[in-house]
Structures are given as C-alpha cells and as structure tokens.
N, C-alpha and C positions, 0 to 999 in steps of 0.2 A: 156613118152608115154601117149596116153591119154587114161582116162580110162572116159565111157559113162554107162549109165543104159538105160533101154528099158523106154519108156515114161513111166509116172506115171498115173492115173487116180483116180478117186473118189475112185475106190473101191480099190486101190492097194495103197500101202504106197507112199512117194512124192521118188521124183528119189535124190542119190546123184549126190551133184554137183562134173566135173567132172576137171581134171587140162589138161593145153595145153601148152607148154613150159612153161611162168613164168604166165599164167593168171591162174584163180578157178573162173569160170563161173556155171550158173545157168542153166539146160538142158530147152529147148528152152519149152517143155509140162510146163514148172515150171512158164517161164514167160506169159506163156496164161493164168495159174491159178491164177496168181498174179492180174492179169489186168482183170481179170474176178470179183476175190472180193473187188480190187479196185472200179469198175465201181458200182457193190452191194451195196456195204457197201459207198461210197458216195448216192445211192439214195435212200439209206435206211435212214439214217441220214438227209438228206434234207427233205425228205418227212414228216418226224416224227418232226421237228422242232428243232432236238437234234444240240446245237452249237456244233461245230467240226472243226479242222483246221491241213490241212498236218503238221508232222513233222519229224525228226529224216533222216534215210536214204532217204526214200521217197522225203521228202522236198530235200532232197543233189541231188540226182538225177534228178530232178525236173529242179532245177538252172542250175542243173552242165550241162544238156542235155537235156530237156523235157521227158527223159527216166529211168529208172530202171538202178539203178547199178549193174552193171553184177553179183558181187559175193552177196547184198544184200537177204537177204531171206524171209523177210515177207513186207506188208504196216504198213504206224506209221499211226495212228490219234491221235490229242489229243481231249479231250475233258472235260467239268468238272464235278466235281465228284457231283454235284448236280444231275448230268443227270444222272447217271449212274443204278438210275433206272426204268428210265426211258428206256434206254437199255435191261434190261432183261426183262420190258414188252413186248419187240418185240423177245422173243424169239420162240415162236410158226412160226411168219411170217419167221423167220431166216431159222429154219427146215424146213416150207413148200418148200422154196426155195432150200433144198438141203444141206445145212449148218450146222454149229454147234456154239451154242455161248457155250463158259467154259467160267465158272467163278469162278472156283477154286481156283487162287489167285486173294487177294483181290486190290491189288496194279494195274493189268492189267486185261484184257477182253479180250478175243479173240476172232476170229469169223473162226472157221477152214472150210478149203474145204469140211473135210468130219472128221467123227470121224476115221478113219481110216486115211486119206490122210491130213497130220498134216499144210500144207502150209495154213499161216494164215492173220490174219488183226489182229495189237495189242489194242488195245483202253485203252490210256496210262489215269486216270481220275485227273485231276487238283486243285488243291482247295486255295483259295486266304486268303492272311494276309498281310495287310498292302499298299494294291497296287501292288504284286507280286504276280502271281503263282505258285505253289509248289506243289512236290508229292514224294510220299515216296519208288518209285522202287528202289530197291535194295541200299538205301541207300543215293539216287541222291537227295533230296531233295534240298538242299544248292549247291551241284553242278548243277543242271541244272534251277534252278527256274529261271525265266526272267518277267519283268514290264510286267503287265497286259495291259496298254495301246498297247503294239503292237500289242494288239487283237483287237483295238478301230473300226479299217479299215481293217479287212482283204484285203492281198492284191490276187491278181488272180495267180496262175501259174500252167504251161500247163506242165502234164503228160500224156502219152500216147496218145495223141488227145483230149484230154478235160483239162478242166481249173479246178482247186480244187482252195477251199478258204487257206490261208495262212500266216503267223506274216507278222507285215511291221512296217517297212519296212526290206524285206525277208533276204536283201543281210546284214544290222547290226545285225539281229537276227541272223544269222547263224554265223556270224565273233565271235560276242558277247556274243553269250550266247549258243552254241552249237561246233564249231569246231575250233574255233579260225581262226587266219589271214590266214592261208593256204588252209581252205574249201572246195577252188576251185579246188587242185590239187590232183587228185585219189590218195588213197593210199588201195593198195590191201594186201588181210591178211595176205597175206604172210609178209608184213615189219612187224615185231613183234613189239606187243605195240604200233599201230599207234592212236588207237584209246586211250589208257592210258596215250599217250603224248601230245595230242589235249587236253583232259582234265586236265591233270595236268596243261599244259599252264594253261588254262581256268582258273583254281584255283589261278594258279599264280594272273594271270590280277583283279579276286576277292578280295583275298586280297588285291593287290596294290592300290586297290578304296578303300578300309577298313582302310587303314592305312593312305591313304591321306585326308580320313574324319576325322581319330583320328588326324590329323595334322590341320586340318583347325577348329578343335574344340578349339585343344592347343592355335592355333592364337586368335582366338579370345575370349580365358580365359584371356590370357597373355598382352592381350590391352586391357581387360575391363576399369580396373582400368589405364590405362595408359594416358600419355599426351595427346595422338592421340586417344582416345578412342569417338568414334560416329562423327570424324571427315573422319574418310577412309571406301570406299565403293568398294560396289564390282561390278565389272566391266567384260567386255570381254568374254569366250567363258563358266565359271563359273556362271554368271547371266543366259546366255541362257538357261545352264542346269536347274536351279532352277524354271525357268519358262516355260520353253516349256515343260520339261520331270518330273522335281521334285524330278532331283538328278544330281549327277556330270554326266558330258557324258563320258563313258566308252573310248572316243578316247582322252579324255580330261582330264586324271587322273592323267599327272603327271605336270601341270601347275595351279595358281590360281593368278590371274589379279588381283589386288587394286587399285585405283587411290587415291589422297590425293590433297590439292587446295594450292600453292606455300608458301601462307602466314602460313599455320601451319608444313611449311618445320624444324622449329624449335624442333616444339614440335612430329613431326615424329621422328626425328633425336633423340631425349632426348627418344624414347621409344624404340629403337634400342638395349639398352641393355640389355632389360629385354625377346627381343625375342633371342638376342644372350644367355643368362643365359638358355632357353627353349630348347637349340638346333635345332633352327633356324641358319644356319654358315650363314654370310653373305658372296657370293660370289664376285658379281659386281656392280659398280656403276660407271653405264653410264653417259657420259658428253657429250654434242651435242655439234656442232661447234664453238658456243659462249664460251664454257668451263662450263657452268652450268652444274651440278648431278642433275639431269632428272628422272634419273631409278636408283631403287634398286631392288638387286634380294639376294635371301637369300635360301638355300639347307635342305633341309630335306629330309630323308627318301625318297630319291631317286625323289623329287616333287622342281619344283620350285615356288616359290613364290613373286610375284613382284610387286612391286608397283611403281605408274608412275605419277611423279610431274605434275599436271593441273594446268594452269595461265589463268584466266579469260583477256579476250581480246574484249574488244567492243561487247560486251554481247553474247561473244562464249566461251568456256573452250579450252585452247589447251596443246596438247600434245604430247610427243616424242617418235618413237619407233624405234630403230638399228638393222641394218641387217648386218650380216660377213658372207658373201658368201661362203669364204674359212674354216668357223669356226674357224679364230683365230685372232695374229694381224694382221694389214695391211690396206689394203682400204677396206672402206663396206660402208654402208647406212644410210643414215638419214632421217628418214620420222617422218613429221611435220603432227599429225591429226588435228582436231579440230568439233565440234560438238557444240549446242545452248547450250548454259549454263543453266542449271538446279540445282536446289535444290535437297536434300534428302527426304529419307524416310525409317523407317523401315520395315525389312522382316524377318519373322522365315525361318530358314533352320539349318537344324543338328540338330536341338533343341537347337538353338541358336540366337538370337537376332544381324541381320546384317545393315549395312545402304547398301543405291542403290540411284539410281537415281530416283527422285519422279514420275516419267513418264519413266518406265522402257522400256515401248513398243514405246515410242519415241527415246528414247537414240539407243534399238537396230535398229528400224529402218533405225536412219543415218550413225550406223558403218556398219551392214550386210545386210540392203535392207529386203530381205525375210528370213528372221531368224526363221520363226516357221518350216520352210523346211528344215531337213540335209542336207549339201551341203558338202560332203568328200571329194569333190575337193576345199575349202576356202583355198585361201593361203593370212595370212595377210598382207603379204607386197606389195603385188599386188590388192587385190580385199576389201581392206579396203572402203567403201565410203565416209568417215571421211577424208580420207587423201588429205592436199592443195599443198605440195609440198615435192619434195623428190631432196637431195644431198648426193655430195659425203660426204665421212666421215670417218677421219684418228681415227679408234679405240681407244677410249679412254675409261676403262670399271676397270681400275683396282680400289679396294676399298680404297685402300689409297690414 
C-alpha cells in the first residue's frame, strides 16, 4: 500500500519518501525543492567563479534521463577543496536567499532548504596528487579518485531543462570511475547492496590496472638485461594510453602490444626464458599462412601480453594480426598491416625506461587515424588503417 506525507515546506521537516508496489520514490514538493537548489546553487557557484562539476546521483540521472532519480535525495557538486573557502564566504548571500550552508563536517558542505527542512546540495571538495583527484568522504578516497584531465573540458549535460558543467568524457567517467559497466541500468534500494556491488566492481577493475602495472614493470625488469633488451617497443592501444591520458586505459588493462624487427627474432626467442622463469606462461605462437611465428602471446595475472614479429619491406615495417571468430580451432583470419618504417626512441612510463616508435604521433596516426579521440566502438580487425590485406587462415597458434 502506499504510504504518502502531506507536502513538506521550508518550515516543516522534508516529507518521507513514500513506496508503490516495488518503486521508493521522492514526494513530488521533494522534487521542486531539489530543482529549486539545483538551479541556486549552480548560479551561485558560476557567478562566484567557484569551479564546480555535476557528479554522483545527479550526474546518473543526468545521463540516465535529463532528470532526477526518483529515489535520489539530495544534488552532488564536486568541487575543489582550494575553493572551499571561498564557499563559506558566501554564506551570508546563502541565508539571504533562504538557505542554510553547514559546515559541520569537514569532508562535505551542504546547502540545506532550510535549517529545519533538511533537503539538500552536497558539495563534495577535491584535492589533487599526482594528476588525480581525491577526497576523503567516509573513506572513498582510493575508491572514488579519477584523472584530473577529465576536468580538462567539461562536458554539458542537461538536467531538469538546463545544461550543468560535467567530467568528460561523462559516459567513461561514469563506467570508470563511479558505477561501473551497468550505470545505465536503474537499480532501486531496494536490490540490496547495489550500490556496494558497483563499487566493489569498481575496486576490482582498480586493482586489475594495479597489478597489470606491476606486470608490465616485471617485463621490463626481466628484459633489461636481456638479448631483446632496447630492441622491442611498445606499440598498439598501450602507447595511446601513455600518450593521450598518461596511463593504461582502464578498457585497456588486460592486454599489452610489443612489436620486435624479424632480424632480432633470435635474440627475442633466447629471452623467452627468462620471462617464462618471471611467470610470464607462454601461451600462443601464431604462424601466418607461410608457416612463419609472427606473434607471441604470453599470460599473466589474468593480462596478456604480445608481441608481433615486424619485417621491414621497401621502406614500410610489416606485420601480422589473427582473428578466430569462433574463439578456437578452425578457420579464422589473417590480416597483413603495415605502416612507414620508423626508428626508435625512448619514453619513461611506470618509472620505467621503454622504446616506441620515434614519431609516435605518426605511427598512431597510420594505425587509428584520430587516436587523441576515444573511440569505444574500435574494432582492430576491421577499423585498423594499417591494414593491406586480409585471408583466410587455418589456425595455427599452438606454441610448440
């Protein structure tokens, strides 16, 4: 049955919210207050100069529907904690308006309807180390921090009939670093722990970037010293990350691309078992239709890691990549790239000394066009531009 309260107002406590078969919605006086210090508290902030950007529910709702999540109860802003007091000089203008700013806990800001009528705006304050955002609400610091560049551009989205400023790009900030890959699909309070199992995700896919660094550290401890050492570079959707963002890309964390040049196929092969000794397993060693090993792919800690034989050809590098449609033996693909042949060059990443291609923003340019743009729809076997020809190809992948 449903159960309702009489509207709420400034001087009366806020109404509960009330349940309807399986929904817990917000009594309709709840959502004019909401959208009332929405509108506020965005032009109180703009006017003042204070940087600010939707987030949290708000931002979900936002995406999910230009509107208010029914069972939501307050507005998110973030903002950073430099400003913040900048914030409590506008406290006088707050109360003339009606309002209340507490700042009782230090961690958050609020801006209530009324000191009485508790419906509020949170003003969550941020503060940077290393390239990253961070803040210490109840704990969240490591769980919710995200790259500071996706502040670089806010991007626009429309709530309630007006546009608020917002991370960007919104739709990887919210996958990435706030609700994980489901986002999009409401989950109301009643599913218990929805929001403790988006996070734990979230944790998850942290770590799993954590451990794939500490692997890609190991590789390149483990071939310092080795045959192949400052002859194999890094290549493929692992470059882009170093260079567009300045870290691995969070869709990107369980693969890392190598290429190597035919002639030092020896001396790759002679340091194979010093990654096999690291526990690197070697799993596959592709052969293209000629019968040449082309690619090797080697397992870790749930990551793979490949590297892809390049044979210079009339002053182009070429190279091979397999597709198994069906994911196993049988008939699949063989696609022939090739790109201008280029020298090396040093780059730090991880705190590590890597080779690349010497004209890095040339190389991506001929394999992905407009690479400084995330494109989540790239499929490499289709949208390569590197790629001269593609055959058939009876599976050939085992490492013996």
């Amino acid at each position: 049955m449903a159960r309702r309260s009489m509207p709420c107002t400034r001087e009366t406590r806020r109404c509960e919210f009330w349940t309807e078969g399986e929904g817990y919605l917000r009594p309709e006086c709840c959502t004019d207050h909401l959208r009332e210090l929405l509108f506020f508290s965005e032009d109180l902030l703009t006017k003042n100069g204070i940087f600010h950007w939707l987030d949290y529910g708000s931002l979900l709702g936002a995406v999910r529907g230009q509107t208010l999540i029914p069972w939501d109860s307050d507005i998110d802003w973030g903002i950073l904690k430099e400003d913040m007091e900048r914030v409590r000089a506008l406290e006088n203008e707050i109360a003339k308006a009606g309002y209340w700013l507490d700042t009782s806990e230090p961690d958050v800001w609020r801006i209530h309807y009324s000191r009485l009528n508790t419906q509020h705006v949170d003003l969550y304050p941020w503060w940077e180390l290393d390239g990253w955002l961070k803040m210490n609400w109840k704990d969240s610091a490591e769980r919710w921090a995200f790259p500071k560049h996706l502040l670089d551009k806010p991007e626009p989205v429309s709530l309630l009939g007006r546009t608020f400023p917002a991370p960007s790009p919104v739709d990887d900030f919210l996958r990435e670093y706030r609700y994980g890959p489901d986002y999009l699909t409401p989950q109301r309070p009643e599913a218990a722990g929805h929001l403790k199992r988006a996070v734990d995700a979230l944790l998850r896919r942290r770590e799993q970037i954590r451990q794939f660094e500490r692997d890609l550290v190991l590789l390149n401890d483990v071939l310092r010293n080795s045959p192949v050492a400052d002859r194999y570079w890094v290549i493929g959707g692992l470059l882009i990350g170093c260079f567009r963002e300045g870290r691995i890309l969070p869709h990107d964390s369980r693969d890392a691309d190598f290429g190597f040049r035919r002639e030092d196929r020896e001396r790759f092969l002679a340091s194979v078992p010093r990654l096999t000794d690291a526990g690197f397993e070697p799993v596959w060693r592709y052969r293209n239709n000629a019968g040449e090993a082309v690619e090797y792919s080697f397992r870790r800690g749930g990551a793979q890691f490949e590297f892809f034989e390049h044979q210079e050809i009339q002053g182009a590098l070429r190279y091979w990549v397999f597709g198994t449609p069906g994911g196993g033996e049988g008939t699949g693909v063989e696609i022939v790239s090739q790109v201008p042949a280029y020298s090396l060059a040093p780059m730090e990443f991880l705190g590590r000394s890597w080779q690349k291609p010497a004209d890095h923003e040339a190389y991506l340019d001929a394999v992905y066009g407009n690479w400084t743009e995330p494109n989540p729809a790239y499929n490499c076997m289709t949208d390569d531009l590197s790629i001269v020809e593609k055959h058939p190809w009876t599976v050939s992948r085992s490492w013996e």
